[in-house]
C-alpha positions as CSV (number, residue, x, y, z in Angstrom):
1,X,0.0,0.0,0.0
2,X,2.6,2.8,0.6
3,X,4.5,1.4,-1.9
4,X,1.7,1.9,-4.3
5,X,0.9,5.5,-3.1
6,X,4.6,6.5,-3.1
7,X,4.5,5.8,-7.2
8,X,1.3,7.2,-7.5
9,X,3.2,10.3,-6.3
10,X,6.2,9.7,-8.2
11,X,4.4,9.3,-11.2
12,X,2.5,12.6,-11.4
13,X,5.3,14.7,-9.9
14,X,6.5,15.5,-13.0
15,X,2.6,16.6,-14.1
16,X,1.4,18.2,-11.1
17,X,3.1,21.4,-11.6
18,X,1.1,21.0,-14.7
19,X,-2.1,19.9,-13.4
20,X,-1.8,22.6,-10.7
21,X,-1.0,25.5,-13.4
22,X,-4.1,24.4,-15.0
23,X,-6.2,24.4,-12.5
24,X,-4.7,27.7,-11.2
25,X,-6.3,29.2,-14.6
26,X,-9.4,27.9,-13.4
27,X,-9.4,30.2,-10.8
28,X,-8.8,33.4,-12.8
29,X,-10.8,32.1,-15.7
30,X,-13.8,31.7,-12.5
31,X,-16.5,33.7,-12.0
32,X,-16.0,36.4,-9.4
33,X,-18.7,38.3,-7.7
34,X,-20.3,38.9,-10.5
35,X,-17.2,41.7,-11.6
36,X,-14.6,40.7,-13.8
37,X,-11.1,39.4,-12.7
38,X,-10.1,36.3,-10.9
39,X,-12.2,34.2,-8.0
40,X,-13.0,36.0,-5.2
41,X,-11.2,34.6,-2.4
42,X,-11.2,34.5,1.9
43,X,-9.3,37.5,2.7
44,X,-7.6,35.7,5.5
45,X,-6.7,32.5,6.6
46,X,-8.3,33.4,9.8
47,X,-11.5,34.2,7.6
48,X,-11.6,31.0,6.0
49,X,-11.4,29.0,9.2
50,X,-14.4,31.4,10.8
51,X,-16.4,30.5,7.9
52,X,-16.1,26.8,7.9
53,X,-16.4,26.8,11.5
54,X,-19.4,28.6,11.3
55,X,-20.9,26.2,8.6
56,X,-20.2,23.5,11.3
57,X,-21.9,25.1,14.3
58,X,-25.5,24.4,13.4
59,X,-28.4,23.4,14.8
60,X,-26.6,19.8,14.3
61,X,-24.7,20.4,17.0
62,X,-27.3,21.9,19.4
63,X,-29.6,19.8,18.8
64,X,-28.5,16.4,17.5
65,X,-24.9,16.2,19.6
66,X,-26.4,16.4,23.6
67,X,-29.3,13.8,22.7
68,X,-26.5,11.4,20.7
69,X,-24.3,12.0,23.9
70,X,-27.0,10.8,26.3
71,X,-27.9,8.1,24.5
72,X,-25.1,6.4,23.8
73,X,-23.5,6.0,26.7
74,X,-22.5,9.5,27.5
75,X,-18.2,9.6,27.6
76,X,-18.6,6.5,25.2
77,X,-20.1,8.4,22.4
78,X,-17.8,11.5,23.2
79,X,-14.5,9.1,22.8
80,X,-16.1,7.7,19.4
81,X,-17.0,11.3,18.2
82,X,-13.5,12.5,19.0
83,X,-11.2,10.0,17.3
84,X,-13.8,9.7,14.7
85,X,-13.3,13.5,14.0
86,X,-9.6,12.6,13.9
87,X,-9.8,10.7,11.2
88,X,-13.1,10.0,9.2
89,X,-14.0,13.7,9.9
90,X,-10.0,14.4,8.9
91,X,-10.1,12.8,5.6
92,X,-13.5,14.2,4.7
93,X,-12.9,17.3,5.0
94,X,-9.2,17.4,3.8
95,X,-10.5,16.0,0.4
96,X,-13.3,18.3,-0.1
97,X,-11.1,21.9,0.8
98,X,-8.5,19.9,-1.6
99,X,-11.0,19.4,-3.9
100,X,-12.4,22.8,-3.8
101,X,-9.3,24.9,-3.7
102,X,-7.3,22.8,-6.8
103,X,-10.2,23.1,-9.0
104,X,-11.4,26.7,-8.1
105,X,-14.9,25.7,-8.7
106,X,-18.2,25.3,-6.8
107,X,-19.3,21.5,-5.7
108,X,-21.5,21.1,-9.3
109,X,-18.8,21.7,-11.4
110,X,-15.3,20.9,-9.2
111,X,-15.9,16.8,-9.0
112,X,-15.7,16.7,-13.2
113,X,-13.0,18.7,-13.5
114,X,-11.1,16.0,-11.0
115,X,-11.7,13.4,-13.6
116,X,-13.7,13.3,-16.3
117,X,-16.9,11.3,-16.2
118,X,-17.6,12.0,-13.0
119,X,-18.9,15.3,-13.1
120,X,-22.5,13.4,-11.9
121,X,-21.3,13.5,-8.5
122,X,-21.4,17.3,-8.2
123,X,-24.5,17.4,-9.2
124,X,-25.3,14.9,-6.0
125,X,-23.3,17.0,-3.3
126,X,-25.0,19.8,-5.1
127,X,-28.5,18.7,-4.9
128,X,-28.0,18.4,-0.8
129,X,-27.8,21.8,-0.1
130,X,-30.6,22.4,-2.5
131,X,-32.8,20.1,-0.2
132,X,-31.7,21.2,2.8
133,X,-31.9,25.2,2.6
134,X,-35.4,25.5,2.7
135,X,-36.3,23.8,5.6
136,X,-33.5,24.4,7.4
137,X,-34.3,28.0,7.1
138,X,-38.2,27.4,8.1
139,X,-36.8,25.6,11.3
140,X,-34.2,29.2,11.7
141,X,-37.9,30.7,11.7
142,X,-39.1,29.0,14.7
143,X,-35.9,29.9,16.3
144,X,-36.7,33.2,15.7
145,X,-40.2,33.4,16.6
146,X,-39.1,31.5,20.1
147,X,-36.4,34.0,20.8
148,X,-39.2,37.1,20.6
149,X,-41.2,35.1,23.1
150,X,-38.4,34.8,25.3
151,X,-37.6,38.6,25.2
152,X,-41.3,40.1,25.6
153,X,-41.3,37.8,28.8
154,X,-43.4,34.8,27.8
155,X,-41.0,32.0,28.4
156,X,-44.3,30.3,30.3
157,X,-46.4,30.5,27.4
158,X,-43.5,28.8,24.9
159,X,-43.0,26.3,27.8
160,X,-47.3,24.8,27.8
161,X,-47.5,21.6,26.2
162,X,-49.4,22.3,23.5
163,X,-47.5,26.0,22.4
164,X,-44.7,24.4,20.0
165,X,-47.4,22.4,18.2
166,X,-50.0,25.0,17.9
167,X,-47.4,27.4,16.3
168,X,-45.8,25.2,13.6
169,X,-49.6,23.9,12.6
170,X,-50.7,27.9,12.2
171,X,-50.9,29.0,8.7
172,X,-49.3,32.7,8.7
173,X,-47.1,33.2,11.5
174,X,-44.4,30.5,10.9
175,X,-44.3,31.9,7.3
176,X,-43.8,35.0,8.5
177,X,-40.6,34.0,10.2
178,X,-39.4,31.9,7.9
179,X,-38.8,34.5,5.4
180,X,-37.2,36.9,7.9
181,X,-34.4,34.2,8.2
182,X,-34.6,33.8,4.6
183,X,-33.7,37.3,3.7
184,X,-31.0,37.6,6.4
185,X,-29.6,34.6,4.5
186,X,-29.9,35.9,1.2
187,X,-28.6,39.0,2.2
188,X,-25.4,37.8,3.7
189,X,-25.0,36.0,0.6
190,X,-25.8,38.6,-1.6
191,X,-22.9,40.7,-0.3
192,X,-20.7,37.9,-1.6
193,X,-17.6,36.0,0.2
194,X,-15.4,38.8,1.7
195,X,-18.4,41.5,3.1
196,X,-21.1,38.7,3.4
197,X,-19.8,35.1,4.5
198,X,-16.5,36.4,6.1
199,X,-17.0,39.3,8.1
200,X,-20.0,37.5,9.4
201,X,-18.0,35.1,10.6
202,X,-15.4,36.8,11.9
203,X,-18.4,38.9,14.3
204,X,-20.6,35.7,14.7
205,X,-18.4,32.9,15.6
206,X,-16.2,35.2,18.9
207,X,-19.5,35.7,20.1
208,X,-21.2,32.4,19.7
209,X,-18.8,30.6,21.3
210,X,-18.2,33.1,24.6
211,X,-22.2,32.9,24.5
212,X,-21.9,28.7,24.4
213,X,-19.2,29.2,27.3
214,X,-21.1,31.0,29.6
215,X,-24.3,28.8,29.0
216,X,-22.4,25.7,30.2
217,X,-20.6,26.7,32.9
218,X,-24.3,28.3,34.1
219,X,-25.9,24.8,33.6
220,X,-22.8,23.5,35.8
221,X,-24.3,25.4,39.2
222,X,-28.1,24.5,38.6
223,X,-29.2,22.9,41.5
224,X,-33.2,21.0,41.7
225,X,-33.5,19.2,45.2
226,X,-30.4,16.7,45.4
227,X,-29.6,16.9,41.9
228,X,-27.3,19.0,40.5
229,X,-25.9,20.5,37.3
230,X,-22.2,18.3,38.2
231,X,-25.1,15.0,38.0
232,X,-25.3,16.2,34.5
233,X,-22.2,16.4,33.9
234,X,-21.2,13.0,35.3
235,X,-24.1,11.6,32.8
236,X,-22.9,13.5,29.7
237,X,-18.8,12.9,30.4
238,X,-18.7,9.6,32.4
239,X,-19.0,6.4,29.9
240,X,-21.5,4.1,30.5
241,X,-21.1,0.7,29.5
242,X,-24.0,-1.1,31.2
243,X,-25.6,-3.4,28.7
244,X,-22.7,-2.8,25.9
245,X,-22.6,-5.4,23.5
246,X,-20.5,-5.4,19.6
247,X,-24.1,-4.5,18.0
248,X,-24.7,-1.7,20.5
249,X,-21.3,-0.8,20.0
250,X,-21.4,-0.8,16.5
251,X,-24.9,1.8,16.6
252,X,-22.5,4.4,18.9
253,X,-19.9,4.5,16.0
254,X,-22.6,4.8,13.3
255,X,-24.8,7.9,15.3
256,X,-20.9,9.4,16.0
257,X,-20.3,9.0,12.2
258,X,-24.0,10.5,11.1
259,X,-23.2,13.4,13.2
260,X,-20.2,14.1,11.6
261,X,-21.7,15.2,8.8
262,X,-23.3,17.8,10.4
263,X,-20.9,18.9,12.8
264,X,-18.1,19.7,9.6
265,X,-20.4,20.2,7.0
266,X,-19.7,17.9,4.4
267,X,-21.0,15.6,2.2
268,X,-23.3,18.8,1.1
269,X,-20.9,21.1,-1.1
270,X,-20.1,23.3,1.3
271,X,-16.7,22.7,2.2
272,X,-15.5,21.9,-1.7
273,X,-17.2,25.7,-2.5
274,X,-15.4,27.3,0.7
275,X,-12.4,25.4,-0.3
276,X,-12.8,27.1,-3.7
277,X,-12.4,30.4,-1.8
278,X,-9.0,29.6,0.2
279,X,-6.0,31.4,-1.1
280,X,-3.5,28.9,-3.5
281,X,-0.9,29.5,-0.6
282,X,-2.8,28.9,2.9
283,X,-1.4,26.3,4.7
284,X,-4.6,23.8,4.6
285,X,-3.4,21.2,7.0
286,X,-3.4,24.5,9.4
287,X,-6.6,25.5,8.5
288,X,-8.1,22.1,8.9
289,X,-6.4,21.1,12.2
290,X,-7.9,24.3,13.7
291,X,-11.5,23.5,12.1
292,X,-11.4,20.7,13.6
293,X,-10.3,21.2,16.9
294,X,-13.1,24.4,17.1
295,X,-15.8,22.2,15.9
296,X,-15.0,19.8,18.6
297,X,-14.7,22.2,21.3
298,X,-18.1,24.0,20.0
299,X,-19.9,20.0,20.1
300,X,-18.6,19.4,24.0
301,X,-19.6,22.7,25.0
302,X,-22.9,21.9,23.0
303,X,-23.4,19.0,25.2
304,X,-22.9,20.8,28.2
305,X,-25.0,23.5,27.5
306,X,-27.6,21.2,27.4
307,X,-27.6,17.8,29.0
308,X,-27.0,19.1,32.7
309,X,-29.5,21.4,32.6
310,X,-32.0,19.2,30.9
311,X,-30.6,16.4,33.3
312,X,-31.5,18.5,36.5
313,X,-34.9,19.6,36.2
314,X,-36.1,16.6,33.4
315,X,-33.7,13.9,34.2
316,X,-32.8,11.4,31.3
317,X,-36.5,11.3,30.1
318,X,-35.8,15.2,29.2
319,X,-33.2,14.2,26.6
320,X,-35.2,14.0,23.7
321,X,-33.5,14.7,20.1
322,X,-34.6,17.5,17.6
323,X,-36.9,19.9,17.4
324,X,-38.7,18.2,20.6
325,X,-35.3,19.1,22.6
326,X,-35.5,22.7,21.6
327,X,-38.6,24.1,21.4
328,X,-40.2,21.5,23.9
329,X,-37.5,20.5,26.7
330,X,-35.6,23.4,27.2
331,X,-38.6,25.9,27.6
332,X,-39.8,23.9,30.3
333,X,-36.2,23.5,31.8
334,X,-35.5,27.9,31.8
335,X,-39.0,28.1,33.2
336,X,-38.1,26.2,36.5
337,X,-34.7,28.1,36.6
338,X,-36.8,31.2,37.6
339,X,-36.4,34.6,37.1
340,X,-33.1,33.9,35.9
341,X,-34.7,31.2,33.4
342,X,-35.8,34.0,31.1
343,X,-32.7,35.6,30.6
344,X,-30.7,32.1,30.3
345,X,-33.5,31.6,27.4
346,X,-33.1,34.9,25.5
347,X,-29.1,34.3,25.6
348,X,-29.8,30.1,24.1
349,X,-31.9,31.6,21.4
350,X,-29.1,33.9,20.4
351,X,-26.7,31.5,20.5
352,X,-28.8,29.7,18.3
353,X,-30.0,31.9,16.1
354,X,-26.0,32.9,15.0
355,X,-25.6,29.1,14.4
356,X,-28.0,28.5,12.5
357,X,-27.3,32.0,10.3
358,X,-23.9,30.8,9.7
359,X,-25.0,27.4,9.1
360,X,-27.6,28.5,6.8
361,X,-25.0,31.3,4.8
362,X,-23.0,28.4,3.7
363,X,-25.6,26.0,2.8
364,X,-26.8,29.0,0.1
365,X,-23.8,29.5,-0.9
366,X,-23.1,25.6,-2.0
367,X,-25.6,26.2,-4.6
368,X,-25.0,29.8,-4.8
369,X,-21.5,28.8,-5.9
370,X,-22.5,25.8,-7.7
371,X,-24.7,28.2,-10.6
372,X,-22.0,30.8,-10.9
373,X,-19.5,28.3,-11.7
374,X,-21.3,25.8,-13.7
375,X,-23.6,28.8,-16.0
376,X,-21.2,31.9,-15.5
377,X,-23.8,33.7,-13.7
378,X,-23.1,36.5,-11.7
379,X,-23.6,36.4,-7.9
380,X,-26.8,38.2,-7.4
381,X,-28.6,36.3,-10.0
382,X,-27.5,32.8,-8.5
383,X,-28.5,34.1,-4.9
384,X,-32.3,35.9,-6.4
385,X,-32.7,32.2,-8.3
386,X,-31.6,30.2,-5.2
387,X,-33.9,32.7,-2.6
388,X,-37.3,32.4,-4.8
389,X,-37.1,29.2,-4.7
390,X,-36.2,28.3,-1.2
391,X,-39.0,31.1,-0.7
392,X,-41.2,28.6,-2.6
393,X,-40.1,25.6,-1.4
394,X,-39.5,26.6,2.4
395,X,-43.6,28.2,2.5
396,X,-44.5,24.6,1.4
397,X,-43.0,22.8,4.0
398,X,-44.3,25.6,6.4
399,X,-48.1,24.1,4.9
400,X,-46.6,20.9,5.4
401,X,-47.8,21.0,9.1
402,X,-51.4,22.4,8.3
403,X,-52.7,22.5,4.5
404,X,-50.3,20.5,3.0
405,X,-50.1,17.8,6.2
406,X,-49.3,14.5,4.9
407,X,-48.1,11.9,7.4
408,X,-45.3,9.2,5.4
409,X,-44.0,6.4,6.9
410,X,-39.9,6.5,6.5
411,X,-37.0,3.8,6.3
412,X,-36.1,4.6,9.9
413,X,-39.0,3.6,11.4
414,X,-40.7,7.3,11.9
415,X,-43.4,9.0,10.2
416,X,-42.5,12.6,9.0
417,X,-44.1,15.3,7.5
418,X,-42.9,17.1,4.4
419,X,-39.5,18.5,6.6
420,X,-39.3,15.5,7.8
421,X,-39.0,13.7,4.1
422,X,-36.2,16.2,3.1
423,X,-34.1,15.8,5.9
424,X,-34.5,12.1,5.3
425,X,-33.9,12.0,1.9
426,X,-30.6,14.7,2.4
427,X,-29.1,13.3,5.3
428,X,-29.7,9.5,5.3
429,X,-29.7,8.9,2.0
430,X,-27.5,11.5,-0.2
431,X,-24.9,12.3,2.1
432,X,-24.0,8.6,2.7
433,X,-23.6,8.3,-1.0
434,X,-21.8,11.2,-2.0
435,X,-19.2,10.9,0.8
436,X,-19.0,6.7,-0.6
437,X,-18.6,7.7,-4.0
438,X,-15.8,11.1,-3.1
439,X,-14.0,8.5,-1.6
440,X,-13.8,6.0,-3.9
441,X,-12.9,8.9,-6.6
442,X,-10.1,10.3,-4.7
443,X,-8.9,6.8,-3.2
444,X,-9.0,5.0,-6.4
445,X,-9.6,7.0,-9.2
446,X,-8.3,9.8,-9.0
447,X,-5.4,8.5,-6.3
448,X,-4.4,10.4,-3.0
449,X,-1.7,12.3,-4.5
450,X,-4.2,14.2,-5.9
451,X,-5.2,15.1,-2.7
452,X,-2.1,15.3,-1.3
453,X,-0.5,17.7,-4.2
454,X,-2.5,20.4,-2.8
455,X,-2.1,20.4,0.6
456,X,1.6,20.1,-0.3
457,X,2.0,23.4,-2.4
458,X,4.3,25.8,-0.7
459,X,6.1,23.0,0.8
460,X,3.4,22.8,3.5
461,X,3.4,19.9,5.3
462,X,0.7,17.0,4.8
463,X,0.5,15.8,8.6
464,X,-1.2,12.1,8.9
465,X,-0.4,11.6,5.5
466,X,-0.1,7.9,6.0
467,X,-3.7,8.1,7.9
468,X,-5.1,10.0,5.3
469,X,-4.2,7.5,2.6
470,X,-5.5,4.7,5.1
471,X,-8.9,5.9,5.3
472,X,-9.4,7.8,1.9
473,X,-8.7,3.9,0.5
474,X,-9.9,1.7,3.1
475,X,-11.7,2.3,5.9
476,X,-13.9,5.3,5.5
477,X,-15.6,3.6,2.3
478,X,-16.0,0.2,4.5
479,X,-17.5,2.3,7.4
480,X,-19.9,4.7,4.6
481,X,-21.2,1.5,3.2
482,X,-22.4,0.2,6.1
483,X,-24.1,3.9,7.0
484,X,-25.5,3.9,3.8
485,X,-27.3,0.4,3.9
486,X,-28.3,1.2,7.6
487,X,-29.7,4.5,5.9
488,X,-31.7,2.2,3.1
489,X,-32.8,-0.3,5.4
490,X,-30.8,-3.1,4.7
491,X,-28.9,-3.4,7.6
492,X,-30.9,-3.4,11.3
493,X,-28.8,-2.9,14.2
């Protein structure tokens, strides 16, 4: 094996110089901001970092991560999630910021020009994003509409049983907010990569995570009879192993993988189209290391936001995942925290609102990106084509909970609604597969050097190369298949 990989690089040393100048003239011949002139670019490494990070922190992690965590075992699932972020995570997202930067294109276009004949697959991490941004910024909506409640002093009302439900089944008002997060989006977008995407992250991300910071170490002194916000803590960080058996086990490592591609954003476009954006000599291996190590801090704290608070005044039964852990759980837990609850829940709605803008930035401009590149559009046609119809689509899932309601039953077991069916069909079908098949093209098709080359230019250096190659080849397709045919069905654990 690392005989074969050191000819591979041997054998297109004396090309990639080539390959690279090539692809260089991709970027200059790529459309810029809709001015003339080369690619726009990340005006900073620092930038570039803020902005992936910030497609990372999502409602993913707020939402998904502390319910994952207490299921599985609590210190179990965080070990899993950690070295799995080390090196599935790793190799994922080193390939798609390779992919993006060495092609200078946008996720529809940049798979094709890796090797031709393959061009399909960007039109699969493309369509992700184009599932996703609709609902995702219906649900920023009812993050918004909660985080008004809070502050006019209602946190009672959103805390009643029947409050969450009666708002997402209205007709108007969900609309309403839905396309206030919409245009936010849009207009972040609009504003393009260096006065949109980066200086919103550059403001955002400081302040989300000192807001995620003082959240947690809050939850830490909440006290409810004998139990207090250190019980919490001993659930979410201690391991629990009580019943553990290889099938158990083997569900841990698949929720910890699943959540990966949420917590780094790929699989969807994103990351090959920020990629895209990184200056040809950023040290990437820099970049990446410290994406990583932010997105993991940002999960943990995530966790412990949530579970000792939730664990205090709800105990385990309180740990419920989704949108029932948000806008159900956690009203009822700031409403026993007092007078004090109030302000604790006007601070988490903040928190969450930034994550999801920042989520929901990058996830427009995937196939923002995608339509400049691939039909030499400028940027505020692609971003008015991709609004109207997110506008469209995003108001029919809003009807999906009233005149639209349809009730389907899906692969996992649940029913869903219309939201429900395109977060299926996204995240346990399509992501799966495009993350399968970018492996297989970079592993074995295209060959790690490919990969490799990039992170390489400058004579910056490629650390957990060796890894890298491992997993690219081996065992990141092994573990996607299985993901994928637990996705489909096939496989029951």
């Amino acid at each position: 094996m690392g005989l074969s990989s050191n000819n591979s690089n041997a054998s297109s040393a004396n090309s990639s110089n080539v390959g690279n100048s090539n692809e260089s003239s991709n970027a200059n011949n790529s459309i810029n901001d809709g001015k003339s002139g080369g690619r726009n670019s990340f005006a900073s490494s620092i930038g570039f970092i803020m902005a992936a990070a910030g497609s990372a922190v999502g409602l993913g992690n707020i939402w998904r991560f502390p319910y994952l965590a207490a299921k599985d075992g609590g210190g179990l699932f965080l070990v899993v999630y950690i070295i799995l972020t080390l090196t599935f995570g790793f190799t994922l997202l080193t390939t798609e910021i390779s992919i993006g930067r060495r092609t200078a294109q946008g996720p529809l276009t940049a798979y094709g020009k890796v090797k031709k004949g393959w061009g399909f697959l960007g039109g699969l991490a493309w369509i992700v994003p184009v599932l996703i941004l609709p609902y995702y910024c219906a649900i920023g909506g009812w993050v918004l509409k909660y985080f008004m409640v809070f502050v006019f002093g209602k946190a009672e009302m959103a805390a009643s049983d029947n409050f969450f439900g009666d708002y997402i089944t209205s007709v108007n008002e969900p609309i309403i907010w839905f396309v206030v997060f919409l245009a936010a989006t849009s207009f972040v977008v609009l504003r393009g990569v260096n006065k949109g995407i980066e200086e919103l992250s550059k403001i955002l991300m400081p302040i989300l995570l000192v807001l995620i910071l003082g959240i947690s170490l809050f939850a830490l002194t909440l006290k409810n009879g004998d139990v207090t916000g250190l019980d919490g803590l001993k659930v979410y960080v201690v391991p629990d192993l009580t019943g553990l058996t290889l099938a158990k086990f083997v569900q841990v490592l698949m929720d910890a993988m699943g959540q990966l591609f949420f917590s780094i954003s790929v699989a969807m476009g994103i990351m090959v189209a920020y990629g895209s954006y990184a200056k040809k000599d950023a040290d990437l291996m820099s970049s990446i290391n410290q994406i990583e190590l932010f997105d993991m801090i940002v999960a943990m704290l995530a966790g412990l936001m949530i579970v000792p608070a939730v664990f205090v005044f709800s105990g385990r039964e309180g740990m419920t995942a989704g949108p029932g852990l948000m806008f159900q759980s956690l009203p009822k837990v700031f409403v026993k925290m007092g007078n004090a609850g109030s302000v604790v829940g006007i601070i988490f709605f903040l928190t969450v609102i930034f994550a999801a803008l920042t989520s929901s930035v990058s996830i427009m401009e995937a196939i923002v990106s995608g339509l400049m590149d691939k039909f030499k559009l400028r940027r505020r046609i692609s971003a008015s084509l991709t609004t109207l119809y997110a506008l469209f689509l995003g108001v029919v899932v809003c009807l999906g909970y009233n005149k639209l309601y349809v009730e389907v039953n899906l692969p996992n077991g649940t029913k869903g609604q219309i939201l429900d069916i395109l977060d299926f069909i996204s995240n346990s079908w399509f992501m799966p597969l495009v993350a399968l098949l970018t492996c297989i093209l970079i592993g074995w098709v295209a060959q790690p050097s490919y990969v490799i080359e990039e992170v390489e230019q400058e004579k910056h250096k490629f650390s957990r190369k060796l890894l890298y190659i491992v997993m690219i080849k081996f065992v990141a397709p092994i573990l996607l298949f299985v993901l994928l045919l637990q996705s489909f069905g096939i496989v029951k654990l």
